[in-house]
Backbone as a printed PyTorch tensor [residue, N CA C, xyz], in Angstrom:
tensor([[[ 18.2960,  30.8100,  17.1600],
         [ 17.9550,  30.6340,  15.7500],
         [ 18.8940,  29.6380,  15.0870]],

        [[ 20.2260,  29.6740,  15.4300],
         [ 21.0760,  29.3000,  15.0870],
         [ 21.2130,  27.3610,  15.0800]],

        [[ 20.7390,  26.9570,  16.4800],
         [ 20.4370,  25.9070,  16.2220],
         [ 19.3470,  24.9320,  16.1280]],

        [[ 18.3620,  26.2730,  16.0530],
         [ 16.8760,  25.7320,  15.4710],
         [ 17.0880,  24.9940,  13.6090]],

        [[ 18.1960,  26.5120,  12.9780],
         [ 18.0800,  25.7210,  11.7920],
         [ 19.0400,  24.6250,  11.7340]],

        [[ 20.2230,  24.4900,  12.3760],
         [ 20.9220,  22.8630,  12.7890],
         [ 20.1230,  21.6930,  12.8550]],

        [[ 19.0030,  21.9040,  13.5650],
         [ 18.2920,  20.9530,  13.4340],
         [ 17.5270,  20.5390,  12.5060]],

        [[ 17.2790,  21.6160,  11.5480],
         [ 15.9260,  21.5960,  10.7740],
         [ 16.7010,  21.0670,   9.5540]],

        [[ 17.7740,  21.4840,   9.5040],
         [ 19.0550,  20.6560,   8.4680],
         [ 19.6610,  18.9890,   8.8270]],

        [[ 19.6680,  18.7250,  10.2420],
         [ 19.4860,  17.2600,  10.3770],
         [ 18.4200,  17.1250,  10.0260]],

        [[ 17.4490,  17.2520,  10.1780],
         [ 16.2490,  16.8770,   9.7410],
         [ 16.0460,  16.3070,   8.0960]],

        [[ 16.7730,  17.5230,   7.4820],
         [ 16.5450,  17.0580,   5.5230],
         [ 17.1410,  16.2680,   5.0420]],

        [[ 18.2500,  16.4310,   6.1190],
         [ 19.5530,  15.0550,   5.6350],
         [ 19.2190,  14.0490,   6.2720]],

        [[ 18.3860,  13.6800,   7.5270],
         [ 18.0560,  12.3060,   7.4760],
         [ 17.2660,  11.8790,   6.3440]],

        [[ 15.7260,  12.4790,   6.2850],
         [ 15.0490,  12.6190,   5.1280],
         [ 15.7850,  11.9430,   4.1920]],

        [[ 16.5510,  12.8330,   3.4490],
         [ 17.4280,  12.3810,   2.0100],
         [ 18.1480,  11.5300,   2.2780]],

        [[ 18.6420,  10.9260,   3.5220],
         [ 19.6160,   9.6520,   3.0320],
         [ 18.9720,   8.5150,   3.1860]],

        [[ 17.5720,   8.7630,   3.6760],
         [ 16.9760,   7.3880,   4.0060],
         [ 15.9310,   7.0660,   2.4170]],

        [[ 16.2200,   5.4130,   2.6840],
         [ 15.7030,   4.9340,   1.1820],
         [ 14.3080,   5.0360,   1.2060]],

        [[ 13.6410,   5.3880,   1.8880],
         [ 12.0610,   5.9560,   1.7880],
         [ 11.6960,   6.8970,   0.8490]],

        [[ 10.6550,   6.9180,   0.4410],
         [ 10.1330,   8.6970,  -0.2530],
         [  8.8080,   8.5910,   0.2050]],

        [[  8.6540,   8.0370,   0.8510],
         [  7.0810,   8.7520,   1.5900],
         [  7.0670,   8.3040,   3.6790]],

        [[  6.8030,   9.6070,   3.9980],
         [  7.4600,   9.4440,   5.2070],
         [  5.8920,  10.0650,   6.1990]],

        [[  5.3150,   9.3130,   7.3330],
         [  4.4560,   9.6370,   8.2560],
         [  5.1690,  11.0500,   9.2270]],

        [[  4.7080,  11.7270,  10.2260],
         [  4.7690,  12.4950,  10.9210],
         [  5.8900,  11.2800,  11.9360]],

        [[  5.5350,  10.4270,  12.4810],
         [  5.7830,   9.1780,  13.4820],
         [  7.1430,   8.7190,  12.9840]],

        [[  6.8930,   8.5900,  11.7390],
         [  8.4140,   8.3360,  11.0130],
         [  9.2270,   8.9700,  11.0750]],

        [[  9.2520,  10.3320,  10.9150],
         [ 10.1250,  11.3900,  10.9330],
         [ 11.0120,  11.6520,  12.4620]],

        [[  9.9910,  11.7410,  13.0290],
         [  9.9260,  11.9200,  14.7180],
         [ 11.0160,  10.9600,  15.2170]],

        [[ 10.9680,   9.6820,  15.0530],
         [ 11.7940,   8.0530,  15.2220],
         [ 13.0730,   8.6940,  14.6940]],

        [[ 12.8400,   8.5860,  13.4420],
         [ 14.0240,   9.0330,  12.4040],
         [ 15.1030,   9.8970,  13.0910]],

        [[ 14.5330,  11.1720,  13.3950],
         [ 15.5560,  12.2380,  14.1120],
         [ 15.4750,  12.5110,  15.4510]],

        [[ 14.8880,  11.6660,  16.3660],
         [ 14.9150,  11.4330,  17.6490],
         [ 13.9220,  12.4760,  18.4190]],

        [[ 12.6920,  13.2400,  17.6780],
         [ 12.5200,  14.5410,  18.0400],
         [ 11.2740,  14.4010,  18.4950]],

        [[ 11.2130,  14.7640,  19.7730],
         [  9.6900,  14.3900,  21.1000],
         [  8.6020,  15.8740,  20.7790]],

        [[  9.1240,  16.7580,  20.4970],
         [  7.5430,  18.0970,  20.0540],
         [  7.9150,  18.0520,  18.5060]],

        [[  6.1330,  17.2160,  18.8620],
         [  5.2370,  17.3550,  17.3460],
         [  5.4370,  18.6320,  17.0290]],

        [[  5.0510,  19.2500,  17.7920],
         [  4.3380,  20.9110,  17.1300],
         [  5.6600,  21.1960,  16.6890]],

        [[  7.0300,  21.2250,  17.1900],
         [  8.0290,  22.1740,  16.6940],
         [  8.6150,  21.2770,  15.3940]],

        [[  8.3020,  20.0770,  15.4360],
         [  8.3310,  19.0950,  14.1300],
         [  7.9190,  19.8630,  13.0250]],

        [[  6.4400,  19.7680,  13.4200],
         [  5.7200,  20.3100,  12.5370],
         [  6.2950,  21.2600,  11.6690]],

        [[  6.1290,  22.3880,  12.4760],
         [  6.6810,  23.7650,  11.9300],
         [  7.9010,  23.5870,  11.0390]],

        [[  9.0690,  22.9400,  11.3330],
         [ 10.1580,  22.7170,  10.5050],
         [ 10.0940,  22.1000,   9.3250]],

        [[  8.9910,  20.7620,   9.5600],
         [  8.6800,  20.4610,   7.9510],
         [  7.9630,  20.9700,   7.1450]],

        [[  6.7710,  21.8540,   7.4740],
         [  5.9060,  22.7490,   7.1190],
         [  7.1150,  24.0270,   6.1640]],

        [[  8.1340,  24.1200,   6.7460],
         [  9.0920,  25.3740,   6.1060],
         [  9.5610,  24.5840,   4.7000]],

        [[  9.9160,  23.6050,   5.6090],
         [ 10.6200,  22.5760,   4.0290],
         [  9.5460,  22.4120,   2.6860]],

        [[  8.3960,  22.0630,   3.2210],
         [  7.5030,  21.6000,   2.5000],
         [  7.1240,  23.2090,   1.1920]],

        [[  7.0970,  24.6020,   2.1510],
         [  7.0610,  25.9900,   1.4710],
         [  8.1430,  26.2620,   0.3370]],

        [[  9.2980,  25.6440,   1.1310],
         [ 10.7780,  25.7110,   0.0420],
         [ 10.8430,  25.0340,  -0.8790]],

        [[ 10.0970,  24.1180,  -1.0570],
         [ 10.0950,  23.1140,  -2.2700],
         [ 10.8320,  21.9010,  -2.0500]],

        [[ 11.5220,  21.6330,  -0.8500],
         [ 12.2340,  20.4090,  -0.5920],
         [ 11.9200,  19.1980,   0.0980]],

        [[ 10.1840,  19.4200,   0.3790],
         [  9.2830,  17.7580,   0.5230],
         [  7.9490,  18.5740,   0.2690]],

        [[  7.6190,  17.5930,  -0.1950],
         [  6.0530,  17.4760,  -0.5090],
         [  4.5540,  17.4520,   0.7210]],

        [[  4.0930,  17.6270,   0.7740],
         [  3.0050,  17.4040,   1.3480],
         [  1.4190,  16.9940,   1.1170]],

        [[  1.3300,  15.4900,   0.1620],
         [  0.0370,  15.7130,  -0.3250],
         [ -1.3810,  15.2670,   0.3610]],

        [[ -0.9180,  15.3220,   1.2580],
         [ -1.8740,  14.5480,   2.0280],
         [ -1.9310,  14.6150,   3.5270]],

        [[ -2.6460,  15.2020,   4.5250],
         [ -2.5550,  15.6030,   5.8050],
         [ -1.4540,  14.4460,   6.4550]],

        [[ -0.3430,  14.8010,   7.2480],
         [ -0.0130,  13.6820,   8.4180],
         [  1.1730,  13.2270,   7.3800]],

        [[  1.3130,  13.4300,   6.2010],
         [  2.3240,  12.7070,   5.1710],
         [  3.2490,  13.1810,   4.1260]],

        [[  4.3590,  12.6270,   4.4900],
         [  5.3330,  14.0000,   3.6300],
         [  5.9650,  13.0020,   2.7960]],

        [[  6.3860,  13.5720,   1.7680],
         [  7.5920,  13.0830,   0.6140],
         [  8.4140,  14.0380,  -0.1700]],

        [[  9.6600,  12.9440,  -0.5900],
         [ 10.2840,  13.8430,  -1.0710],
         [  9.4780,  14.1920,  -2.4530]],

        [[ 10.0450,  14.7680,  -3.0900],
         [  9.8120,  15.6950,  -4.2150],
         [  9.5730,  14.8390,  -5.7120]],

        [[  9.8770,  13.5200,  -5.8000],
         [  9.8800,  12.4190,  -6.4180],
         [  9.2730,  11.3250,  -5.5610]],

        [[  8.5250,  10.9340,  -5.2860],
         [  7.9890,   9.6770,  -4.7330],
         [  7.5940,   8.4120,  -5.1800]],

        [[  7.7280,   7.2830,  -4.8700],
         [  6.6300,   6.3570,  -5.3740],
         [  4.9280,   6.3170,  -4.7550]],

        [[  4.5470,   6.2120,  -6.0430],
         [  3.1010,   5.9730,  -5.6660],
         [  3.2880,   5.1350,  -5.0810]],

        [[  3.4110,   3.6950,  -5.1300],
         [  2.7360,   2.8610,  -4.8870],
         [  3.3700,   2.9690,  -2.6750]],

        [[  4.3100,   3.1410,  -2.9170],
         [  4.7290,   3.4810,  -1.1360],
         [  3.6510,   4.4410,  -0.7500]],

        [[  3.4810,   5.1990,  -1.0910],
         [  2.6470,   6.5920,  -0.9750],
         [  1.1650,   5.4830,  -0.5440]],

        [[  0.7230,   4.3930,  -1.4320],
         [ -0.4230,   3.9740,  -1.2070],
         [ -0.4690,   3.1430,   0.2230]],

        [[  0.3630,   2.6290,   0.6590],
         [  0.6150,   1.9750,   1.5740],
         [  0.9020,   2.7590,   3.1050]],

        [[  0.9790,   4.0010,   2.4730],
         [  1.2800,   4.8880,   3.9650],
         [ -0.1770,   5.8940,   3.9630]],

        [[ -0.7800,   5.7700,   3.1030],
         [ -2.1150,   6.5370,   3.0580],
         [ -3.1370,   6.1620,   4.6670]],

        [[ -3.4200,   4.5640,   4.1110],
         [ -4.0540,   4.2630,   5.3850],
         [ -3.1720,   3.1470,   5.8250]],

        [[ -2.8040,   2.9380,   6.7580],
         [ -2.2390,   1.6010,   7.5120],
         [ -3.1990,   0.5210,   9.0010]],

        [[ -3.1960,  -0.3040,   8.3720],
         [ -2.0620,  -1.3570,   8.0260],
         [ -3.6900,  -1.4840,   6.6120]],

        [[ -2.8300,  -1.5400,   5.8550],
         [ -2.7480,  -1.9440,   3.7270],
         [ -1.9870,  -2.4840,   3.1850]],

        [[ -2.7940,  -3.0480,   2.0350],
         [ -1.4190,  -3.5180,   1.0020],
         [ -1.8770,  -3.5890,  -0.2100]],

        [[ -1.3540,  -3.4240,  -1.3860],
         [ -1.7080,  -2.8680,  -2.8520],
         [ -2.1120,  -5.2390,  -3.1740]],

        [[ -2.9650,  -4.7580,  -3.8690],
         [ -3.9240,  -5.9500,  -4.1010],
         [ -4.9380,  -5.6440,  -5.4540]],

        [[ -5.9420,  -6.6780,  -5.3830],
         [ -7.1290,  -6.4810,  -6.1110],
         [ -6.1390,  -6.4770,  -7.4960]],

        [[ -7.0000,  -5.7000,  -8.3610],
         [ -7.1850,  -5.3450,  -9.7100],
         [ -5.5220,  -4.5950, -10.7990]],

        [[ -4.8030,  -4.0370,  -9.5120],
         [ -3.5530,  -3.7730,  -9.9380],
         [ -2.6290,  -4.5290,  -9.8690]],

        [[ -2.4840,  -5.7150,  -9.0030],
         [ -1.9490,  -7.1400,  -8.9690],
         [ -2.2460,  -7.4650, -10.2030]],

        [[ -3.4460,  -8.1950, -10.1230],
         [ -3.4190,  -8.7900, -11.1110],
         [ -3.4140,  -8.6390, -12.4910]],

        [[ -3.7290,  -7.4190, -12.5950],
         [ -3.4480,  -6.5950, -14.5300],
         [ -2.1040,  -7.0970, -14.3240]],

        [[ -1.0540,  -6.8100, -13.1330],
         [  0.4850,  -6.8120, -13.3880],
         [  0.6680,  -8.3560, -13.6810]],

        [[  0.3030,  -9.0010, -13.4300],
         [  0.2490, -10.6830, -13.4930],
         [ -0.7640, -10.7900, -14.3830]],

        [[ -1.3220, -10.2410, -15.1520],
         [ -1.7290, -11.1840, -16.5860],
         [ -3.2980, -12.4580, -16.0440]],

        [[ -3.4990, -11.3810, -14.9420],
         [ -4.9010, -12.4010, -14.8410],
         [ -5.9400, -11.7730, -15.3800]],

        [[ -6.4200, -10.2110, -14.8560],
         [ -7.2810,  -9.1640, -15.8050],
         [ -6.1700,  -8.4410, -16.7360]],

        [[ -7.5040,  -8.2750, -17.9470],
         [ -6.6540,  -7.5670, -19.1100],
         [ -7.0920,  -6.2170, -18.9800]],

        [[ -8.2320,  -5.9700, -18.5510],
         [ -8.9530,  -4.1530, -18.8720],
         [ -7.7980,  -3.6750, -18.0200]],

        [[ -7.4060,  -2.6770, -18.7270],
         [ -6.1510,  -1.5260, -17.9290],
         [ -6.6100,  -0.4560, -17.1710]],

        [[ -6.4700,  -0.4950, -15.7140],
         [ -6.5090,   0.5660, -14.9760],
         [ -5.7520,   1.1940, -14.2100]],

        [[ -5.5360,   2.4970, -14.2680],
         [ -4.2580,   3.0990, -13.9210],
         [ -4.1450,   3.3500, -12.5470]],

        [[ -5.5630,   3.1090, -11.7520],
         [ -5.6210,   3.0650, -10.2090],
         [ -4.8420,   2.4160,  -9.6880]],

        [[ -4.2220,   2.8150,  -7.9380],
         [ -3.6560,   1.4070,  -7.3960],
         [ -4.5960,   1.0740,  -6.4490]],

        [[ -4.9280,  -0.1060,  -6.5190],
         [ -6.1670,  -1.1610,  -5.7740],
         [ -4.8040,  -1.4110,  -4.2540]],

        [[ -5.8750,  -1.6750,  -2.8970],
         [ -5.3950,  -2.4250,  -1.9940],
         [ -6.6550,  -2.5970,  -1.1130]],

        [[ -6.2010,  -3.2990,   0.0350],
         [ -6.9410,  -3.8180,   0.4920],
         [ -6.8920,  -3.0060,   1.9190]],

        [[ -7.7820,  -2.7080,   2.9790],
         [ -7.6110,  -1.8620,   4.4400],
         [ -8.6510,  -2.1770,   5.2210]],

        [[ -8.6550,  -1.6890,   6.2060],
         [ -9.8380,  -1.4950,   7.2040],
         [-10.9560,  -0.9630,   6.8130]],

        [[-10.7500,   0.0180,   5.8100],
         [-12.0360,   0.4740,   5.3630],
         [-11.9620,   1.0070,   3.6280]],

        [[-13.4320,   1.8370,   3.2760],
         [-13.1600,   1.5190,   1.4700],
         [-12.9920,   2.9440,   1.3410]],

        [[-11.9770,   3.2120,   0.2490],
         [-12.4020,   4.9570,   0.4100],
         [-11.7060,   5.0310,  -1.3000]],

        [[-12.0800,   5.9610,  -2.0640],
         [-11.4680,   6.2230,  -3.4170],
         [-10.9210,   7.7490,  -3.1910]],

        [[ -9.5010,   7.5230,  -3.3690],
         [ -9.6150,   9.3210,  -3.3870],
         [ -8.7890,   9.6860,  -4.3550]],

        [[ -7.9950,  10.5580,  -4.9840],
         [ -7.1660,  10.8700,  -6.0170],
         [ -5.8720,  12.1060,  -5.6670]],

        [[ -5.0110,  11.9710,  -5.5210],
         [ -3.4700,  12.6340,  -5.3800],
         [ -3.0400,  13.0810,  -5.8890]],

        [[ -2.4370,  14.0580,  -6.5190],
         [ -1.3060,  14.7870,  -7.5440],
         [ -1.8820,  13.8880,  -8.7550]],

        [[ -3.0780,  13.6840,  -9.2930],
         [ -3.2450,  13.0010, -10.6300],
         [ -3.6310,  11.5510, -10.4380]],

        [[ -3.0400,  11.4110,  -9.5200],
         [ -3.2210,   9.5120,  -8.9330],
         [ -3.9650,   9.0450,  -8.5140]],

        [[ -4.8970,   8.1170,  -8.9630],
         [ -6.0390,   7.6250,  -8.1240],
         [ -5.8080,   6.2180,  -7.2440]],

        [[ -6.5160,   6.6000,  -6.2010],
         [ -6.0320,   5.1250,  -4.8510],
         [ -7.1020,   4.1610,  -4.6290]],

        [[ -7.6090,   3.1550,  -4.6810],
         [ -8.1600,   2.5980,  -3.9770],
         [ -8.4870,   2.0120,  -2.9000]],

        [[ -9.6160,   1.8890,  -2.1480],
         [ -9.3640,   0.8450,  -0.9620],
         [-10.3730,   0.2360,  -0.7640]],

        [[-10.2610,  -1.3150,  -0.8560],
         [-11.3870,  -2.2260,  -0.5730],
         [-11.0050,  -2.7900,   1.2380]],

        [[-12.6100,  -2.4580,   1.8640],
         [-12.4820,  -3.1880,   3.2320],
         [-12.4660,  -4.5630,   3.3200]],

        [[-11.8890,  -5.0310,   4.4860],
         [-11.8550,  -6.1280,   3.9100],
         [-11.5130,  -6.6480,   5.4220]],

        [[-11.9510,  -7.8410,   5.9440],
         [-11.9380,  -8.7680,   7.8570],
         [-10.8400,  -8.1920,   8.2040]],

        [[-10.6340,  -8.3490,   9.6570],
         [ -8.8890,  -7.5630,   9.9130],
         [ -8.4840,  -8.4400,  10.4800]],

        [[ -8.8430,  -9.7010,  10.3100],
         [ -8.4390, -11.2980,  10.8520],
         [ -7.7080, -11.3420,   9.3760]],

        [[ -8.1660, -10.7730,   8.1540],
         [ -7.5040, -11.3150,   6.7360],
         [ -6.3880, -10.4100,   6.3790]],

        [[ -6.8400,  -9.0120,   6.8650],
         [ -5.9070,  -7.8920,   6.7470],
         [ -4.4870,  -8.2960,   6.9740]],

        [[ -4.4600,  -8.7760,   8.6150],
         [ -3.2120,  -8.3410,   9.3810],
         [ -2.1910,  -9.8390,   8.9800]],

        [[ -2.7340, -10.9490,   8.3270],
         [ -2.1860, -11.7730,   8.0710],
         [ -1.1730, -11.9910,   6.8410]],

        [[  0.0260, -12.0180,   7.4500],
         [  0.9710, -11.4040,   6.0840],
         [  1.2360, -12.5930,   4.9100]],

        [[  0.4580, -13.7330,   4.9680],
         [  0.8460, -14.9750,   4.5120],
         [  0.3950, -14.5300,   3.0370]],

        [[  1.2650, -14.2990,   1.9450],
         [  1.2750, -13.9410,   0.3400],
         [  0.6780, -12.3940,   0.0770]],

        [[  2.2040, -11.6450,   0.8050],
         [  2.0160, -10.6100,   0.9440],
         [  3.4240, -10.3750,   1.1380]],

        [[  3.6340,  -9.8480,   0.4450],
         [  5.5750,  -8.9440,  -0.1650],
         [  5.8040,  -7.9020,   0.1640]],

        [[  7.1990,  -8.2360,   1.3480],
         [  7.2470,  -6.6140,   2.1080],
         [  9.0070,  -6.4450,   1.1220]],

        [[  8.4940,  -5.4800,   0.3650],
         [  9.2360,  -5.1260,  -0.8620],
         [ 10.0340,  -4.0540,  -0.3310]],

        [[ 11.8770,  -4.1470,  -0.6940],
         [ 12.6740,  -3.3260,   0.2080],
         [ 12.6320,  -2.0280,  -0.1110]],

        [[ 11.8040,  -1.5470,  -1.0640],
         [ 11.3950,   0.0570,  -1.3930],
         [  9.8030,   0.5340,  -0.5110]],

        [[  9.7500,  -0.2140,   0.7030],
         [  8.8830,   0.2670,   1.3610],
         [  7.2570,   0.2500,   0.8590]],

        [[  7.4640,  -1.1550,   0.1340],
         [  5.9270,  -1.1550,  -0.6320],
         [  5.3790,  -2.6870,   0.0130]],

        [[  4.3520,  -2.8050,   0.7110],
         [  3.2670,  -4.3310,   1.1490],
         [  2.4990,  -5.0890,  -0.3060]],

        [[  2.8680,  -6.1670,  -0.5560],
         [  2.0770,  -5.8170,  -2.1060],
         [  1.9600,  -7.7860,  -2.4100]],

        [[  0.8300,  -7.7530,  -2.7340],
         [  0.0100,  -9.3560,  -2.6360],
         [  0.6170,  -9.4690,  -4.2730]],

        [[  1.0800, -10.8880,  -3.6800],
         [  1.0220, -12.1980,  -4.6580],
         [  0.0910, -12.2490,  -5.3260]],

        [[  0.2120, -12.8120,  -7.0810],
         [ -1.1690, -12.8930,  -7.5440],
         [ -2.1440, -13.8530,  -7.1580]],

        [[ -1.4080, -14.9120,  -6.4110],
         [ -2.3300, -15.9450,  -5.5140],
         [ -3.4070, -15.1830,  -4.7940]],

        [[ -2.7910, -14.4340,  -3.6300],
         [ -3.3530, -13.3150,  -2.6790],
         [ -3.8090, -12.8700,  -3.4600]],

        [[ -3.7790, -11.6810,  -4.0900],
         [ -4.6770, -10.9560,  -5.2330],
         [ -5.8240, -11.4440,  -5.3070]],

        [[ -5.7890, -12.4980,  -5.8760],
         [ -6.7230, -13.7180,  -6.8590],
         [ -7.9160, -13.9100,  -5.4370]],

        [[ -7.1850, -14.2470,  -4.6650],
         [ -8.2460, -14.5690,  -3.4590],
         [ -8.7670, -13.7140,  -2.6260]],

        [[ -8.2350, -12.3980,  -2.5790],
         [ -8.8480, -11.2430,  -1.9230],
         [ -9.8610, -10.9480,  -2.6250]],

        [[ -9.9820, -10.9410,  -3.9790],
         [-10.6020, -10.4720,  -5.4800],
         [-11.9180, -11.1320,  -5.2940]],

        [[-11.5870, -12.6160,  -5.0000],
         [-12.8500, -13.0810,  -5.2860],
         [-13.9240, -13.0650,  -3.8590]],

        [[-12.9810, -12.8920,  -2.5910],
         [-13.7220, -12.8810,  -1.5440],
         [-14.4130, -11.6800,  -1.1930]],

        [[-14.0530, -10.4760,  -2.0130],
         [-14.4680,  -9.2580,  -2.0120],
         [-15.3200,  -9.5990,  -2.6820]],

        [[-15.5450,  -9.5820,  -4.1720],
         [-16.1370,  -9.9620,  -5.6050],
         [-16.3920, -11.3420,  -5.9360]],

        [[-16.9640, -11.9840,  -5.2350],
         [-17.6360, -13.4260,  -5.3920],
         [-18.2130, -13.4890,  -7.2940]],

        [[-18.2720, -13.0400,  -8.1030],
         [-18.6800, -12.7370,  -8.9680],
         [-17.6180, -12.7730, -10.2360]],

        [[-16.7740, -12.3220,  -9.6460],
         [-15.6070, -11.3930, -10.3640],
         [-15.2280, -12.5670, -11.8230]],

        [[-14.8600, -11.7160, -12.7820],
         [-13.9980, -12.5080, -14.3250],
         [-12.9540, -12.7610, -14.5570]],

        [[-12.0740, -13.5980, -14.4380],
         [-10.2750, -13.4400, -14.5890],
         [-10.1790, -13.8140, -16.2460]],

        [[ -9.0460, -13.1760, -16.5110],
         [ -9.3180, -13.2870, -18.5620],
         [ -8.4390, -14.5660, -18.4730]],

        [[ -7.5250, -15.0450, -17.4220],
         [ -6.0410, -15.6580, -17.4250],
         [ -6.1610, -16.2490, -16.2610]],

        [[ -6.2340, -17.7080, -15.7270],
         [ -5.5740, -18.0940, -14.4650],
         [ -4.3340, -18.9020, -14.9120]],

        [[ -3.5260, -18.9520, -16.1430],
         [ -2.5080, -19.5760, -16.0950],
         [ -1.1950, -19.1570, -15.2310]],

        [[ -1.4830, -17.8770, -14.7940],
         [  0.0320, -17.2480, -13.8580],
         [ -0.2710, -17.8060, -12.3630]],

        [[ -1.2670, -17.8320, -12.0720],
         [ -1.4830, -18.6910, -10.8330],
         [ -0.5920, -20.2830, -10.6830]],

        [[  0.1790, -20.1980,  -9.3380],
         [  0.2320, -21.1560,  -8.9300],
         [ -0.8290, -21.7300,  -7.8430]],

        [[ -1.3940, -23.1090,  -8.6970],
         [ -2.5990, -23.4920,  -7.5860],
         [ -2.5980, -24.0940,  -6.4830]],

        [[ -1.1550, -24.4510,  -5.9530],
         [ -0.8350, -25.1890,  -4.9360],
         [ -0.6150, -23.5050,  -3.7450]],

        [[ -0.1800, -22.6830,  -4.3560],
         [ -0.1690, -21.4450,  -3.4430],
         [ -1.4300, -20.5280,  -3.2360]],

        [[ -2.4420, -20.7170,  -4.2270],
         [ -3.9710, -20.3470,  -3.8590],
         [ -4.3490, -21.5060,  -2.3060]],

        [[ -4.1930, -23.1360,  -2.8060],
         [ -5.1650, -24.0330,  -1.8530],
         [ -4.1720, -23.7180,  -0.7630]],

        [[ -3.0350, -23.2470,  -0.5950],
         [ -2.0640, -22.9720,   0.7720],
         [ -2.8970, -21.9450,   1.2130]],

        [[ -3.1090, -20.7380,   0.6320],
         [ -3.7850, -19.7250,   1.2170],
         [ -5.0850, -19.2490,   1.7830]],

        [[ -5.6410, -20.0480,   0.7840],
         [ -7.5970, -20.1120,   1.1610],
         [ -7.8130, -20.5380,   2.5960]],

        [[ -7.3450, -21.4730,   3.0730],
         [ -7.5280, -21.0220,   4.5690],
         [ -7.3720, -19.9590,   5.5220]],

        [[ -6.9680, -18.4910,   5.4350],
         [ -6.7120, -17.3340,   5.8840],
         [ -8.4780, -16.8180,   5.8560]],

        [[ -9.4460, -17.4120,   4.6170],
         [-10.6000, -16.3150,   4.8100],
         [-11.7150, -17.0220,   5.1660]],

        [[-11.6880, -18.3860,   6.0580],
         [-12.7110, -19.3070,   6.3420],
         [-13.7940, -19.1420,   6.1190]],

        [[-13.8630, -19.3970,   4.8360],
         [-15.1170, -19.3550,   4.0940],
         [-15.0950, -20.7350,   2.8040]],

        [[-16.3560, -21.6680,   3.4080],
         [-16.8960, -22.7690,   2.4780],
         [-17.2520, -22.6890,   1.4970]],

        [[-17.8690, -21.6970,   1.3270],
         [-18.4380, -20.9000,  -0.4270],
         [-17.4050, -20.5020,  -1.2270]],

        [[-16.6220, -19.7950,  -0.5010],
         [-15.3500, -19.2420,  -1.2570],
         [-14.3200, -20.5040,  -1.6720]],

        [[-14.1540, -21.6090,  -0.7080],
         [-13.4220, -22.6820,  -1.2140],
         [-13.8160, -23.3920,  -2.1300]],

        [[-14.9530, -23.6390,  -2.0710],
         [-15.9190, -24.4160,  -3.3290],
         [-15.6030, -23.5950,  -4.7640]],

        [[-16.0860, -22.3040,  -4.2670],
         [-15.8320, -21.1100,  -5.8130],
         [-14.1200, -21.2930,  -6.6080]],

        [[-13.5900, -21.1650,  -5.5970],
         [-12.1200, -21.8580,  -5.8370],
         [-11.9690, -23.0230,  -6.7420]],

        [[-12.1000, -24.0140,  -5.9450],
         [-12.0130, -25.2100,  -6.6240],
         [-12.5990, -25.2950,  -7.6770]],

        [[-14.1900, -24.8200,  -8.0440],
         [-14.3950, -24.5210,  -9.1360],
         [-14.1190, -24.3220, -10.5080]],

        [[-13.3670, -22.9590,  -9.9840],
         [-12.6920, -22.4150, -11.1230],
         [-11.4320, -23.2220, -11.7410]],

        [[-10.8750, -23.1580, -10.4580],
         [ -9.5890, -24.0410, -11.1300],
         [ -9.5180, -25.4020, -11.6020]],

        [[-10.4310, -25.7840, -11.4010],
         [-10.9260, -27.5990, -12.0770],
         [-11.1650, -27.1810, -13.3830]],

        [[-12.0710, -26.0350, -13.6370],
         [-12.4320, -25.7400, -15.2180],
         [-11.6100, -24.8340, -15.7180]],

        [[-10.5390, -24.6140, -15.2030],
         [ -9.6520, -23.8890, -16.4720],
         [ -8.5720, -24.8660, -16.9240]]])
């Protein structure tokens, strides 16, 4: 018993000293060197009863304070926060939405402790390509409003921007080659000739 809970106490103190707050099963495992899932399990499962990590989501633990937006990025992997929450933050859309938008393998809306997530699918030739895409040292993947701007419209060919003055346009025409698409470059150029 004795050094079941030794361990289960390395365990909280790796947890807590590492600058993460949202942590996979895989992570944990790495973290404290520990080969049975199942007896993993069980130890964070106790923590999680005691009030000293969270559990909101199958496969995914945090501490007791988390960031969303890490939290969004470990939901589904490989993601990265994009679309519509980029760009409200950059001053390209004005309507305020409190969702966090990203981009994944596949589309799913679901909602967390109050929090709502998004996910737009999106090529996994465009996905996995990290070119204007910010690997932020609080454990967050998170597009440039360039990226933004161009995921936005290749999703949403349609789409309204209230603002392209935060855009740099030399870092859009750098990037538009990632989604080889002629329509989409034209739509591009477009826009930015007439604003």
């Amino acid at each position: 018993m004795f050094s079941s809970q030794k361990t289960g106490n390395i365990i909280i103190i790796a947890i807590y000293q590492d600058t993460r707050t949202v942590f996979r099963l895989n992570d944990i495992a790495i973290m404290v060197g520990e080969t049975n899932f199942q007896s993993l399990n069980k130890k964070l499962n106790y923590y999680v009863r005691t009030g000293k990590l969270n559990n909101p989501r199958k496969g995914i633990y945090t501490k007791p304070k988390y960031n969303p937006a890490e939290f969004a990025c470990n939901i589904y992997t490989p993601s990265y926060i994009s679309l519509e929450f980029v760009l409200q933050k950059a001053g390209l859309v004005f309507q305020y939405d409190s969702s966090i938008t990203s981009v994944s393998y596949l589309s799913r809306n679901i909602e967390v402790e109050g929090q709502a997530y998004s996910y737009r699918k999106i090529k996994g030739e465009i996905l996995v390509n990290t070119a204007g895409i910010l690997q932020q040292k609080n454990n967050v993947n998170i597009a440039t409003p360039e990226r933004a701007f161009l995921d936005m419209l290749y999703l949403n060919p349609k789409c309204y921007f209230d603002n392209l003055n935060p855009l740099n346009y030399k870092i859009v025409f750098k990037l538009l080659p990632i989604y080889q698409s002629k329509a989409m470059t034209s739509r591009v150029t477009k826009l930015l000739q007439n604003d």
